[in-house]
C-alpha positions in Angstrom: 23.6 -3.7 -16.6 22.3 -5.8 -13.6 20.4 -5.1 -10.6 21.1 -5.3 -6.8 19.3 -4.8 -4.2 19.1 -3.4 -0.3 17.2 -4.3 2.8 17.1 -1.8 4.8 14.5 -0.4 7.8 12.8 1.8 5.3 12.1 -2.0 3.1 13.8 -3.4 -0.1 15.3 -1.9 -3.0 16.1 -3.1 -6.0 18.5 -0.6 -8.0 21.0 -1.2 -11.1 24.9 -1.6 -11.2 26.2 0.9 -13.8 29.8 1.3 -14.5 30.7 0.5 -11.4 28.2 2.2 -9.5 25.2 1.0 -7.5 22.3 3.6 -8.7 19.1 3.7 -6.8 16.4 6.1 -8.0 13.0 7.3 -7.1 13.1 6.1 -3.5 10.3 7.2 -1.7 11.0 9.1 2.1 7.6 10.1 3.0 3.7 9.2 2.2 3.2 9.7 -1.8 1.2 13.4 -1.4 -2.5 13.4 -2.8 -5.1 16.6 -3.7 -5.4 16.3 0.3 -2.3 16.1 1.2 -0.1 18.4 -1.2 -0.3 21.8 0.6 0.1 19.5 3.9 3.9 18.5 6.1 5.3 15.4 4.8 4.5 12.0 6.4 6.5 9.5 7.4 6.1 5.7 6.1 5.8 3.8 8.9 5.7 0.5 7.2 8.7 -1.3 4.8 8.3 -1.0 1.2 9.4 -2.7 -2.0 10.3 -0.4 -4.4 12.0 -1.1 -8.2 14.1 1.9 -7.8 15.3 1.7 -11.6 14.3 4.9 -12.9 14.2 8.5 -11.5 10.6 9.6 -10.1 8.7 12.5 -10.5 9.3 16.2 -10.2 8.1 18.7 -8.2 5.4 20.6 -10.5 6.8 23.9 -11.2 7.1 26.8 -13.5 9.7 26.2 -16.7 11.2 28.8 -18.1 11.0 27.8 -22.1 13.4 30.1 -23.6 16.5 30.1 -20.5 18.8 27.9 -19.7 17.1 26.4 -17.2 15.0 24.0 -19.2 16.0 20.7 -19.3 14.3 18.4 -22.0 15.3 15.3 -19.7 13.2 16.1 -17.0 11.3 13.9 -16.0 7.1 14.4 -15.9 6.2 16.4 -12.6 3.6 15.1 -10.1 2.5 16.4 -6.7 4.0 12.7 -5.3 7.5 13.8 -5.7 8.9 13.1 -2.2 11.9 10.8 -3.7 15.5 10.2 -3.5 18.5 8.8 -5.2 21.4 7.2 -4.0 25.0 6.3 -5.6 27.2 3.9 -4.2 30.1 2.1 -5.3 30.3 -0.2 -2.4 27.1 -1.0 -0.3 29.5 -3.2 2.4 31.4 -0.3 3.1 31.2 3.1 5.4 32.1 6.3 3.2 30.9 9.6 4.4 27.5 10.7 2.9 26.8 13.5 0.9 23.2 14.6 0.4 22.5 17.0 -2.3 19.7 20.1 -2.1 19.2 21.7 -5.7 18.8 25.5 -6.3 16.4 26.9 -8.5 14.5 29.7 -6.3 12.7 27.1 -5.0 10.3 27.6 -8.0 12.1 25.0 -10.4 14.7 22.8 -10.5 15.1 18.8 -9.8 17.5 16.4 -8.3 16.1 14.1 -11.6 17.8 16.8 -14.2 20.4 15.9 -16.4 22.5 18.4 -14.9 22.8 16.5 -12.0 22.9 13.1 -13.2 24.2 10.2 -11.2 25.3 8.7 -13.9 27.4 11.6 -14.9 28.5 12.4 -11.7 32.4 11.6 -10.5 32.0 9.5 -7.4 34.8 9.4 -5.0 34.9 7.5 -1.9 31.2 8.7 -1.3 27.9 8.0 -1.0 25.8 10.4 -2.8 22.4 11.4 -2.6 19.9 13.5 -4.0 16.2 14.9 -3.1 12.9 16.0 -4.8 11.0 18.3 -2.5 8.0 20.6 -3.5 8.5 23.6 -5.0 6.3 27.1 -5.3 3.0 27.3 -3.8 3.1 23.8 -2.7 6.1 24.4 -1.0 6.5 27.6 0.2 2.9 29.6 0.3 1.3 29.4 3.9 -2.3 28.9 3.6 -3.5 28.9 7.2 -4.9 32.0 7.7 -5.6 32.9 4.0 -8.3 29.9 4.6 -9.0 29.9 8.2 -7.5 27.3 9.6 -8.9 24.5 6.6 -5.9 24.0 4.9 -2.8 24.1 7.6 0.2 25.1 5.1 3.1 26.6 7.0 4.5 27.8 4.5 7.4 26.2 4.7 6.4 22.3 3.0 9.5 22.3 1.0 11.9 22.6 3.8 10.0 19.7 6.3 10.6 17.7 2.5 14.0 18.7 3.2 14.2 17.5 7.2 12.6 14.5 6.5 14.4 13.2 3.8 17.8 13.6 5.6 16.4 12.0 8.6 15.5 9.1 5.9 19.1 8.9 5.1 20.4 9.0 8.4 18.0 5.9 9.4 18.8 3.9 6.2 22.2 4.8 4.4 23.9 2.5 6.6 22.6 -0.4 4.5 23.9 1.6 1.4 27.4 1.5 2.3 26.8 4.6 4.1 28.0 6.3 7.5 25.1 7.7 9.0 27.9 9.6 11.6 29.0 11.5 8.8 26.6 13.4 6.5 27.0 16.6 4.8 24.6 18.2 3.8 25.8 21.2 0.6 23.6 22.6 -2.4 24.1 25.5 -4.5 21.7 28.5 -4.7 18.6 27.7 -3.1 19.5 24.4 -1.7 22.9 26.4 -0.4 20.0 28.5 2.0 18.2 25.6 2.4 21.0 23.8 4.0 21.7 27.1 6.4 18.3 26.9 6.9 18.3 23.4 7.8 21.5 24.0 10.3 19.0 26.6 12.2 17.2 26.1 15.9 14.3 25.4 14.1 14.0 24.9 10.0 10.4 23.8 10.6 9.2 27.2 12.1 
């Protein structure tokens, strides 16, 4: 297994070439969230970065259901700072279409990191596929400004700005990934399948 690596306006990364594949995980698309910061919209990194993005990053902290089919004992550990990516390629020099996918899971649980979804499980045709983390639950999806009065501005809708911004991310940096930034799809099933309606609305912020 080696390791390549992309320069790209977001900084450098440094992923690993599996069975043919180019495999970048855990690259961040917005500021890493703190106890300030969590119940806040995500911010954009406005300076390059050097990432080793050789293993998958964290989780969105959510609720696990022991005893269903749901848990996955290959998930990863959860943090708040979840705002990742991943990216398979199989040529970086080329222009494929993009794929990004948005995991279900009620937007309680779920992870772009399970084993279910796996890049390096996953068939990949003349693609380039990506995946997102974006908070889940309250962090997510509970809107906390008037419940506190205007101290903690949560919209209420966290997980979907996630969402927005990391697809901007990927149209400003895929290119360098062998990517066409003209041509992105965006699909997920169950909750990421409203998510990306959601996403095609007016306004998926508001």
């Amino acid at each position: 297994m080696s390791h390549i690596s992309v320069r790209c306006k977001a900084g450098k990364f440094t992923g690993i070439q599996k069975n043919n594949i180019n495999l970048f995980y855990g690259i961040p698309y917005a500021k890493s969230l703190t106890k300030e910061t969590q119940w806040l919209p995500p911010e954009r990194i406005n300076s390059e970065i050097s990432v080793q993005a050789v293993k998958r990053g964290f989780s969105a902290p959510q609720t696990i259901y022991k005893e269903s089919f749901l848990t996955d004992p290959l998930m990863p550990v959860e943090s708040i700072d979840c705002l990742s990516l991943n990216i398979a390629s199989k040529d970086i020099s080329s222009n494929m279409p993009v794929m990004i996918w948005i995991h279900g899971g009620a937007y309680i649980t779920g992870s772009s990191n399970s084993v279910v979804y796996d890049l390096d499980y996953l068939p990949l045709h003349e693609i380039v596929l990506v995946t997102i983390n974006y908070r889940l639950g309250p962090f997510g999806f509970l809107k906390l400004n008037d419940a506190t009065n205007g101290q903690i501005k949560s919209t209420g809708n966290e997980g979907l700005m996630d969402q927005k911004l990391a697809i901007e991310w990927v149209k400003e940096n895929i290119s360098e990934f062998g990517g066409n930034p003209e041509n992105i799809t965006i699909f997920g099933e169950s909750a990421g399948a409203w998510s990306v309606a959601l996403q095609c609305s007016i306004n998926p912020e508001g």
